[in-house]
C-alpha positions as CSV (number, residue, x, y, z in Angstrom):
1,X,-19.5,-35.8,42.7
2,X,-18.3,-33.3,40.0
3,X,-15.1,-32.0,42.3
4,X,-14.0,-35.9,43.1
5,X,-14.0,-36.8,39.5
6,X,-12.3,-33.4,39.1
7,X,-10.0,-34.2,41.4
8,X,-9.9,-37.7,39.8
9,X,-9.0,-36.1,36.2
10,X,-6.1,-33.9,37.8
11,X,-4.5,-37.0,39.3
12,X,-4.9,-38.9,36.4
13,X,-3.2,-36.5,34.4
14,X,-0.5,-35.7,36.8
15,X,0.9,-39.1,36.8
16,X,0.4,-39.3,33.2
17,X,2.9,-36.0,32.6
18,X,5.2,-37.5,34.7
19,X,5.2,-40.7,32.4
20,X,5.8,-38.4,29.6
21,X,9.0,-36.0,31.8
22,X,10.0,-40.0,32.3
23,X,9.4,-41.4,28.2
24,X,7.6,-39.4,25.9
25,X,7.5,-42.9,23.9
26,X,5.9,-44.4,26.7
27,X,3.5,-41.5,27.7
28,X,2.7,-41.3,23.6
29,X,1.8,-45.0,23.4
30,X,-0.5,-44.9,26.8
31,X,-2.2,-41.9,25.0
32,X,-2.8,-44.0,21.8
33,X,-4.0,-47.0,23.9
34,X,-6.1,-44.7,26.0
35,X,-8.0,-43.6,22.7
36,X,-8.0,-47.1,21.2
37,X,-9.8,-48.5,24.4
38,X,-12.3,-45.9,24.4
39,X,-13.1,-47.0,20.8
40,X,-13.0,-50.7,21.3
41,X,-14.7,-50.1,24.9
42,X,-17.9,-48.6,23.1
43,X,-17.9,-51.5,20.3
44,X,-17.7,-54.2,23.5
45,X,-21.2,-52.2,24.8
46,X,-19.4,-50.7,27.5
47,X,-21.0,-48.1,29.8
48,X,-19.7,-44.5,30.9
49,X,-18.8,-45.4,34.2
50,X,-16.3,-48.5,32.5
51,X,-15.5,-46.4,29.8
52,X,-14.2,-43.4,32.3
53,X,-12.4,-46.4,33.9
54,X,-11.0,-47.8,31.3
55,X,-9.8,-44.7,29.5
56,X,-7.9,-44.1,32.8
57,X,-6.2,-47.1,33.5
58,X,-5.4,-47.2,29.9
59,X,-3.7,-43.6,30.2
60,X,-1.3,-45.1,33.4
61,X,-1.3,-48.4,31.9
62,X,2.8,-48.3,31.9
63,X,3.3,-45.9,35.0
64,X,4.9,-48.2,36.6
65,X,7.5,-48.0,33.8
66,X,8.6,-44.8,36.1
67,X,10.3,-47.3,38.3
68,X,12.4,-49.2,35.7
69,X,16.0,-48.6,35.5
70,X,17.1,-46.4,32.3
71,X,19.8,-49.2,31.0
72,X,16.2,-51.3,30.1
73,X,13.2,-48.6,29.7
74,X,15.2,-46.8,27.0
75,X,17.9,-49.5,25.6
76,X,17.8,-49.2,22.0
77,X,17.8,-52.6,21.3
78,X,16.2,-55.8,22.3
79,X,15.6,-56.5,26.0
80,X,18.0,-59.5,26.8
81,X,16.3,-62.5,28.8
82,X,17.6,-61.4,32.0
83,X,16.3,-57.7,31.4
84,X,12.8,-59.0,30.6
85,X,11.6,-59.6,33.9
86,X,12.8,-56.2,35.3
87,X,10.6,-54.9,32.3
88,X,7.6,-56.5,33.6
89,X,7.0,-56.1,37.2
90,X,6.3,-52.2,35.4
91,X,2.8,-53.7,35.8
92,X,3.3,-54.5,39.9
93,X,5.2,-51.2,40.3
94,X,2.3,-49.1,38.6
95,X,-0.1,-50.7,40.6
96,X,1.9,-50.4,43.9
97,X,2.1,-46.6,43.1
98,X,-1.8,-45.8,42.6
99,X,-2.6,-48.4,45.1
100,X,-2.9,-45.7,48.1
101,X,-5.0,-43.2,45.9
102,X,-8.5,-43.9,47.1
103,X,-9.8,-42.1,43.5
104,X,-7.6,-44.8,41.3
105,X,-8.2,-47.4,43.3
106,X,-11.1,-48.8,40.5
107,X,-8.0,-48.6,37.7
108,X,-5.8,-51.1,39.4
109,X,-7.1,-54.2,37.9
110,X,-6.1,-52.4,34.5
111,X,-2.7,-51.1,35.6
112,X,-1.6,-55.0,37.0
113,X,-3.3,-57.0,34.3
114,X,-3.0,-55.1,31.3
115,X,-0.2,-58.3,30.2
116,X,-2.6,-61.2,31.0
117,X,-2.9,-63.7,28.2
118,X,-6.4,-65.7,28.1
119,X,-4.7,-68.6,27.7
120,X,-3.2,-68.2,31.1
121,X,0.4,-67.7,30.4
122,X,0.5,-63.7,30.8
123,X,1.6,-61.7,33.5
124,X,1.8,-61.2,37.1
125,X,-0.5,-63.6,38.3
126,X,-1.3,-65.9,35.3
127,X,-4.8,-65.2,35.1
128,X,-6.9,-66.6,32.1
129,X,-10.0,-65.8,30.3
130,X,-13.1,-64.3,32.6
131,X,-10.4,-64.4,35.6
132,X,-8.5,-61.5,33.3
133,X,-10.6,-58.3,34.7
134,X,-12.7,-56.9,31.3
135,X,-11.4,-53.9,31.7
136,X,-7.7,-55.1,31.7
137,X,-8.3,-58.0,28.1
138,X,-9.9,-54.4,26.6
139,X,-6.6,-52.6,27.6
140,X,-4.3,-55.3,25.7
141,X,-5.8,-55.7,23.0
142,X,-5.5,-52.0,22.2
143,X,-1.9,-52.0,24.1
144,X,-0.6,-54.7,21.3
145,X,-2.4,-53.7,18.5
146,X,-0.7,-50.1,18.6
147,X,2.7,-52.0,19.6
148,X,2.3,-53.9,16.3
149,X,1.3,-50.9,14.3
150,X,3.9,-48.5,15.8
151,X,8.1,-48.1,14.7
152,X,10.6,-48.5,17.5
153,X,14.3,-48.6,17.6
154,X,14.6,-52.8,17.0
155,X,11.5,-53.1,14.3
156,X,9.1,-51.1,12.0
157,X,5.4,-51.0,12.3
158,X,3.3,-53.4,11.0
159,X,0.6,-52.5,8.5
160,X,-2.9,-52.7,9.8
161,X,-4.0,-55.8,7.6
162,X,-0.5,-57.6,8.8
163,X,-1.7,-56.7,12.4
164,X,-5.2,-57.2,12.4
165,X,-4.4,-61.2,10.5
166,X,-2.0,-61.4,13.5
167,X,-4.3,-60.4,16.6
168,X,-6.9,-62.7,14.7
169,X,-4.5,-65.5,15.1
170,X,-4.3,-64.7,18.6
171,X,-7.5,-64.9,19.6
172,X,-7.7,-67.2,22.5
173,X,-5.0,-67.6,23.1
174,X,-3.3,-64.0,24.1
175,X,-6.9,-62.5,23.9
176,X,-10.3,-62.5,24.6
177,X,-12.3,-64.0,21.4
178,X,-15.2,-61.4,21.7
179,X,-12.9,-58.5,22.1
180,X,-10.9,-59.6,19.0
181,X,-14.3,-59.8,17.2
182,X,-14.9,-55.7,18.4
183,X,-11.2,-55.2,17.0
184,X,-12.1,-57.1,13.6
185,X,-15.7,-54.9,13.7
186,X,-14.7,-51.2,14.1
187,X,-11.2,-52.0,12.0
188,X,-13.1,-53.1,9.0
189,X,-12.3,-51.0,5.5
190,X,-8.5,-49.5,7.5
């Protein structure tokens, strides 16, 4: 048991440096989300096992992002309406690529469906609410809230209050009410 989630760890982490050779932006936001989920996973009551889960699938959350052509993953500017859907089949490509590793194969629910909105209107497969895997509505609520709170090269970061007040709004709509109440919980005094 200890070598396969050795062995685990070591893929895990090799697909994760070659996110960062690919975007340190990228790789440095999956590492932020990673620790985010942890966080919000334990305030949700989640157990080691999901928690191991989730803390890996939130690491390769954007692998796929390996496969998307340079003139979108690092244009400096807004993606242009015709560029947006190249940037999100990341979320198909990443889970194409783990999909023949028999260790990850319990990560690919949050690698495909880390973009799914409870309301339905997410991506790939429109899933809503319960249909969302738990594992995955975890993922993106930590996913947005570091977009929000994190500088790129078309907006600054939003303050925490600004971006808490916002993910509040959101709540069921883009996300799962009770994982919005976690945010809300371990966010309070920030």
């Amino acid at each position: 048991m200890i070598d396969q989630q050795h062995s685990r760890e070591r893929l895990v982490q090799t697909l994760f440096r070659a996110l960062d050779l690919r975007d340190r932006e990228s790789a440095a936001h999956s590492e932020r989300v990673a620790m985010f989920s942890l966080n919000l996973g334990r305030a949700c009551g989640l157990q080691e096992d999901d928690l191991d889960k989730l803390r890996a699938g939130a690491l390769l959350h954007d692998i796929g992002k390996i496969g998307t052509p340079d003139s979108i993953l690092l244009k400096p500017e807004k993606l242009t309406p015709e560029e947006w859907p190249v940037m999100r089949n990341h979320s198909r490509l990443g889970a194409e690529l783990i999909q023949f590793v028999p260790e990850l194969q319990d990560i690919i629910p949050v690698v495909l469906h880390h973009h799914e909105r409870w309301d339905g209107n997410g991506y790939p497969q429109n899933l809503a609410g319960d249909d969302i895997p738990l594992l995955a509505r975890v993922c993106s609520v930590a996913e947005v809230f570091d977009a929000l709170l994190s500088d790129c090269v078309y907006k600054s970061g939003w303050t925490n209050s600004k971006a808490l007040e916002w993910m509040e709004q959101s709540s069921g709509k883009m996300f799962d009410p009770s994982i919005i109440t976690a945010l809300l919980k371990i966010t309070a005094g920030l």
